[in-house]
N, C-alpha and C positions, 0 to 999 in steps of 0.2 A: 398369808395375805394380811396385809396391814391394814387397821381399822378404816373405815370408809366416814370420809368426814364433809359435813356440809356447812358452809355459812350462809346463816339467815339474815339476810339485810334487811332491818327494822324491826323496829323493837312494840310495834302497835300490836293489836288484838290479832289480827292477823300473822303476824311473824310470830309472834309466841304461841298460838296454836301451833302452829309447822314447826317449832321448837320441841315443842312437848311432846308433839306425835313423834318424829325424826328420834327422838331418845329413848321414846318405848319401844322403838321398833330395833334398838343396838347401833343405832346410829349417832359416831360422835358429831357434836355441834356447836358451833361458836357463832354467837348473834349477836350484831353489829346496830346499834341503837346512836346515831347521831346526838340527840339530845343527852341531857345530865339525868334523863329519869325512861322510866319502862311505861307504857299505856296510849302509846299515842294520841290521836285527837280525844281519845277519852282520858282525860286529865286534871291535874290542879295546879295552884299557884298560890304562893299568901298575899295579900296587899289588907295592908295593919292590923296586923293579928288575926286575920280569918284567912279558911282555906275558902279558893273560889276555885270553881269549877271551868274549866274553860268552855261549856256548854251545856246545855240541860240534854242528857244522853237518859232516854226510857227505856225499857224494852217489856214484850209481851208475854203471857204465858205459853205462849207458842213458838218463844224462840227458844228451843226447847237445846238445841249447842251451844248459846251464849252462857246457859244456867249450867248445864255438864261443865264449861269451862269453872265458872264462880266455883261450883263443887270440888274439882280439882284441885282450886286453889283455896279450898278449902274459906271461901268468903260467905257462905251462901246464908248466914247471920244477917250479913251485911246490908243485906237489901232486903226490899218489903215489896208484896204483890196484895194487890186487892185481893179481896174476897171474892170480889164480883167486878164486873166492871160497872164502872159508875163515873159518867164525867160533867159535872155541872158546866153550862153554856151561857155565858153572862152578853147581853148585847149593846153596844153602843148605842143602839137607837131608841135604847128605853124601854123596850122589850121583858115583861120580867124573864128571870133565870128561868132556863129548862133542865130537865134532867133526862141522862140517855144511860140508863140501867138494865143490865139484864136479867133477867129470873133466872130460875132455876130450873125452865122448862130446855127440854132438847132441843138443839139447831135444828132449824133457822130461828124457830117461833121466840127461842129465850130472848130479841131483841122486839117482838111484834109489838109488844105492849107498849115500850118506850118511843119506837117513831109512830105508832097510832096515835097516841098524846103530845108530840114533838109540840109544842108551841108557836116554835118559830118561822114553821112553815102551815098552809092552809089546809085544808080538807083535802081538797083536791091534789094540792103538790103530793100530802103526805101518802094518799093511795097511787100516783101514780111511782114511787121512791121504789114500791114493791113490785114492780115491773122491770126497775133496772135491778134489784137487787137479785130477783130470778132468774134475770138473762147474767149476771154478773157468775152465778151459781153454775150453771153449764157453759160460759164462756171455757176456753184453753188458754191457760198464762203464757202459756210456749209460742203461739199461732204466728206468723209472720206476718201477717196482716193486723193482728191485735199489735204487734211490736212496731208499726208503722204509722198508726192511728194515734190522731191526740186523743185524749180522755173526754175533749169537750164535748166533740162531734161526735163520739161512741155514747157519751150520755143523752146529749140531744138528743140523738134518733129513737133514744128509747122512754121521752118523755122527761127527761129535767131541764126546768127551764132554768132561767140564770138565777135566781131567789138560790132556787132546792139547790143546786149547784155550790153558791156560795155559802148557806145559811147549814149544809148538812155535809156533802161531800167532801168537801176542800177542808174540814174540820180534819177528816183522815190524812188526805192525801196528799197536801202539800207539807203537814211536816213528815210525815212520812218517805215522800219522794224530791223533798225538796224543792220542789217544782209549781210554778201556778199551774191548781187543777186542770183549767183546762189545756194547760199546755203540757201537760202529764202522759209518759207513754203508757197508752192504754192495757198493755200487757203485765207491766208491771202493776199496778192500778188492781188488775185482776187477780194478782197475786197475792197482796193487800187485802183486798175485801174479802178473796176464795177461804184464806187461811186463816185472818184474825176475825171478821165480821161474820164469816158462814162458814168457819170450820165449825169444831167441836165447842160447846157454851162455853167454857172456859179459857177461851183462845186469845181474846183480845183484855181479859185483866191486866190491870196496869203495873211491870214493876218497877222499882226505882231505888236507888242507893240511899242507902242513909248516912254515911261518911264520906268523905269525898272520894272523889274519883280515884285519883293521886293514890289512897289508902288503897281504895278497894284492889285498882289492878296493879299498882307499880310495887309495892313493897312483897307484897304477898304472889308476883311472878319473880321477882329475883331471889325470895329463897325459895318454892319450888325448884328454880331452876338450876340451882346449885345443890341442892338435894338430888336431883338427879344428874349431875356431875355436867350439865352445858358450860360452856365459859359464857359469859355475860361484859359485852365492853360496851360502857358508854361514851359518849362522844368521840363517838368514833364513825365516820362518815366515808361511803363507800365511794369514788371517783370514777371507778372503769373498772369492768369486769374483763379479762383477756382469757380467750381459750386456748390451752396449750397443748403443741403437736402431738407431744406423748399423752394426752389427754387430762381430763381436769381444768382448774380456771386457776386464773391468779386476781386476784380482787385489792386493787389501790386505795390506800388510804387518805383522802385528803390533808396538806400541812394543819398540826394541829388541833389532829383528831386521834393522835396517839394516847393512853392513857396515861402514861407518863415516859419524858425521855430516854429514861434508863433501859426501858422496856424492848427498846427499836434492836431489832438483832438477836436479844436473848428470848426472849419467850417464846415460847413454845406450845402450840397449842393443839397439836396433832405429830404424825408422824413426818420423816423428813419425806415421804411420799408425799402426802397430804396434811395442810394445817400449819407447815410451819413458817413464821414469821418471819420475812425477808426483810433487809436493810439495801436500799439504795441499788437493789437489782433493777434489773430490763425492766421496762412499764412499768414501776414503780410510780405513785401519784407524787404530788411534790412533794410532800414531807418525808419520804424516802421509808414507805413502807409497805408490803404488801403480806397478803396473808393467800395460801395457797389450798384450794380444796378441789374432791372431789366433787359435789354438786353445790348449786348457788337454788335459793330461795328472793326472790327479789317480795317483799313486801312491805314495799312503801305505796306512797301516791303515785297515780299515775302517769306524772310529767318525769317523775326521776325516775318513775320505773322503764319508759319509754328512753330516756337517755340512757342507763345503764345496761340494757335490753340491747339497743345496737350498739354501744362498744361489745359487745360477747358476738355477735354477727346476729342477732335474730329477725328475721328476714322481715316481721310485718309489725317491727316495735315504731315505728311511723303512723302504724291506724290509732295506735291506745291516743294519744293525744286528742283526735277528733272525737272524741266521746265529752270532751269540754268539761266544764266545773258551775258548778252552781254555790252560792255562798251564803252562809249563816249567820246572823247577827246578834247578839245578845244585850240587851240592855237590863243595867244590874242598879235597884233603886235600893235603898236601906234609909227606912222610913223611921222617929224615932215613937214610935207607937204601932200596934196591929191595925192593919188596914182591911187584911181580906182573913178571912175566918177558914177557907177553904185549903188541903191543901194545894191542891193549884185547879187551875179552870180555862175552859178554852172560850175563845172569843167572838164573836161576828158582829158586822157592820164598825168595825173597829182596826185601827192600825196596829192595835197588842193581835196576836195568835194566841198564842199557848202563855201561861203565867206561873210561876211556881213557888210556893213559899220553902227558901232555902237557907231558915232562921238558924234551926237548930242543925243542920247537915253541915253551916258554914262555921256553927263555933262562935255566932252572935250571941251574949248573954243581956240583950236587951232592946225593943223597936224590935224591929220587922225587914225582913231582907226576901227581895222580891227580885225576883229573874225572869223577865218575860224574851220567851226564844221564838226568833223570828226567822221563819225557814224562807228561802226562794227569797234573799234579801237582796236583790239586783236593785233596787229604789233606795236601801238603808246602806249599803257595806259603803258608800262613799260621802255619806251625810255626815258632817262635824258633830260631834259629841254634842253640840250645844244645840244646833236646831234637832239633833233627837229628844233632846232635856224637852225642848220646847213643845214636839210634837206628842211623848209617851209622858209626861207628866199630867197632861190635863186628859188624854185618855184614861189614864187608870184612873182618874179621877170619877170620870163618869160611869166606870165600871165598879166599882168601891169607894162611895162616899166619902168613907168614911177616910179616906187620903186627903181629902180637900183640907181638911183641919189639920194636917200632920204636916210636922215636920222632915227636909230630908237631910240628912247627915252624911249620905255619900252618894253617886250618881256616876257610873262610868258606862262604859261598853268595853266587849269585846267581838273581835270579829275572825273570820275565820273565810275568806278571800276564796279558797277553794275546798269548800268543807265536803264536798260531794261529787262525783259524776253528777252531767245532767243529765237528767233520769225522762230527756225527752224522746218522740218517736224517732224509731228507726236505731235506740241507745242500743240494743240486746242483741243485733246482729255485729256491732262495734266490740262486743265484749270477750275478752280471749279466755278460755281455759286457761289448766293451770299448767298443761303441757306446752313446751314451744316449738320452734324450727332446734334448736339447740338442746340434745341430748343432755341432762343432768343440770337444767336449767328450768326453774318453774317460777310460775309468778302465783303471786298471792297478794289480796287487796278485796275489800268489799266492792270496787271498780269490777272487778272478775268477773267471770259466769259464773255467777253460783245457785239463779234462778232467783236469788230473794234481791230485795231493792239494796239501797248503799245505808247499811245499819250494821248495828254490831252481830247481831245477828250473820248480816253476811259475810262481815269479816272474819270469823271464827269458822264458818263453812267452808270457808277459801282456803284457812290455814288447814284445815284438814286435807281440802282437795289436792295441795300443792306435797302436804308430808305422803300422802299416797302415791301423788305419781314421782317424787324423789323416791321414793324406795323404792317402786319398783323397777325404776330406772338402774339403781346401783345395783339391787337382788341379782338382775339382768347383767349387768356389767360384769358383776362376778363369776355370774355362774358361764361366761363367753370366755373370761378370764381362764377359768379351771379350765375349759375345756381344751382352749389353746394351750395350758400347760401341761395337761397331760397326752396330748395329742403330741408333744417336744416332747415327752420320756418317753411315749410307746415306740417313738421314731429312734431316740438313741438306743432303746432296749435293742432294738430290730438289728441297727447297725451295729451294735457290739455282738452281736447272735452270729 
């Protein structure tokens, strides 16, 4: 029997998980990466000698597959985690700063001391916080009815009014789920606060890359992955998946997503059963190339995944689309002096969210480069660069004075149109597994079921979940295979007898 080969379509956190599993498991693979680099929405780019990040991507000490994956790829240098968690809260309204630190006492308590002293909310908001956070603690993430519920009305009823709501919760949860708190599915919401805020005291420490992105996943997944013998194509763009009578898919390449022209015909990347590169056969996409395998991995975003899901015939790639997109906005200041002393801080009564100084990460050797990341950016993703200038300049101002005297030497945005599923009620009954209607077909994407919100996190849970059910799908295939063939010798033995 001849090697059993899968292609991975997409080359993000996701699909390189499902890469890496599918090859420890003896399965050969070739992963189909559209763009000129490996890491998907977690990435970089240069603009005038510095690397920019196309987003401020964190994660927690409890994303405990995202860090297995770094390890893997042998980065885990690379990034830095608190100590403890500690996030200073700076307010537009003149508010001094607070600070929300945990001890070193065991959950729950290790957060008691910092929202007893929260600042920003009253006496009163502050004791009643610990009503929601208790019902938060025996809530179900799974529930159908918590998956149905906004987050607002779920906190309301348990005693947050709209201050606590904005001045405490929505600090978590909307860049977390991308979503305005209170339009946040409650379920997810609870999965959030179950596992970073009232898991184990150590759960919600903050980590964060120190090189860009770009470094951290793109270079350091393309030689694992040649180390462990996957083909790796870039720009190379998946069109239409076909499933074929005698079984298996054939997967079209879009014109001009070959690696190079000489390539079309001869290369070879599996057996002529499975893997091998066809020129200007049947279904072939227009640049007259396809690549032939036994099992497909779809992980990309969810609009492509939903399109190339029904070329393959998969009966309910029409719902992933209703799951919508939510979008993230980044605006990127480089100020010719230090402005905030911190390295980043979160915001309230204020148009900045989250802020992050990304001096030395970006290869600035002088001034200050500041990236304030704006989740749930339905008001910002279609605002001109210039009324953002207008509106986040004199904000950070009032959040860091000491900007008002500085200089700024560059001033862009970037934005990112569909950076999320929206993560609103009724999201988690829309979300598919990694199995489909389509045998030796699996999807993979932080969009997926994987229980955790749309983070990197989730996406490396996806990639696992998808390399699990492709193997045991082919395991299966094989072992139907053997049977049928020995079941054709016992029969000739018989007849020769």
């Amino acid at each position: 029997m001849s090697e059993r080969r899968v292609v991975v379509i997409g080359g993000g956190l996701a699909g390189i998980t499902a890469a890496i599993g599918l090859r420890d498991a003896g399965v050969a693979v070739t992963l189909l990466e559209s763009r000129p680099r490996l890491g998907g929405a977690a990435s970089s780019y240069t603009r005038a000698g510095l690397m920019i990040d196309n987003g401020q991507h964190v994660f927690l000490r409890c994303c405990t597959s995202y860090q297995e994956l770094l390890a893997r790829l042998e980065v885990t240098g690379q990034v830095a985690i608190q100590d403890r968690f500690d996030v200073t809260v700076v307010s537009g309204a003149g508010d001094r700063p607070a600070r929300l630190r945990r001890t070193g006492m065991p959950s729950p308590l290790h957060l008691a001391g910092a929202l007893a002293g929260y600042p920003l909310l009253s006496l009163a908001e502050r004791a009643r916080v610990g009503r929601a956070a208790l019902a938060f603690r025996f809530a179900d993430p799974a529930s159908a009815a918590l998956d149905r519920q906004p987050l607002g009305d779920w906190l309301a009823a348990r005693g947050q009014d709209e201050r606590a709501r904005r001045r405490l919760w929505d600090l978590f949860i909307v860049s977390a789920l991308n979503i305005g708190g209170d339009d946040a599915n409650a379920g997810l919401a609870a999965t959030v606060i179950k596992t970073a805020l009232l898991g184990h005291r150590g759960a919600a420490d903050i980590g964060m890359a120190t090189v860009p992105l770009g470094r951290l996943h793109g270079g350091a997944t393309a030689d694992l992955l040649g180390r462990l013998g996957a083909e790796v194509r870039l720009g190379a763009r998946a069109a239409a998946i076909e499933r074929l009578a005698g079984g298996g898919f054939r997967i079209s390449l879009s014109r001009g997503d070959a690696t190079a022209p000489d390539e079309v015909g001869t290369v070879e990347v599996g057996t002529v059963e499975a893997g091998t590169v066809e020129a200007g056969g049947a279904g072939t996409g227009p640049g007259g190339l396809s690549i032939l395998a036994d099992g497909v991995v779809l992980a990309v975003p969810v609009g492509q995944a939903a399109r190339l899901a029904a070329s393959a015939g998969v009966t309910t790639a029409a719902r992933f689309e209703q799951l919508g997109y939510s979008p993230i906005v980044n605006v990127h200041v480089i100020y010719d002096r230090q402005v905030m002393k911190l390295p980043f801080a979160a915001a309230v009564d204020s148009p900045v969210q989250w802020v992050f100084d990304k001096t030395r990460q970006s290869g600035l050797q002088s001034g200050q480069y500041l990236a304030v990341s704006l989740s749930a950016a339905d008001d910002y993703v279609d605002m001109p660069t210039a009324a953002l200038r207008r509106l986040f300049l004199p904000a950070l101002e009032e959040l860091f004075p000491a900007a008002a005297g500085a200089g700024i030497t560059d001033f862009f945005v970037t934005r990112e149109r569909r950076a999320t599923f929206r993560q609103a009620p009724g999201s988690g009954a829309l979300r598919p597994g990694a199995a489909t209607s389509v045998p030796g077909l699996a999807l993979a994407g932080a969009w997926t079921d994987t229980g955790w919100p749309d983070t990197m996190e989730g996406a490396v849970r996806s990639g696992h979940n998808a390399a699990r059910e492709l193997t045991a799908k082919l395991t299966s295939l094989a072992s139907a295979q053997g049977a049928a063939s020995r079941g054709s010798l016992d029969r000739a033995w018989s007849g020769a007898s």
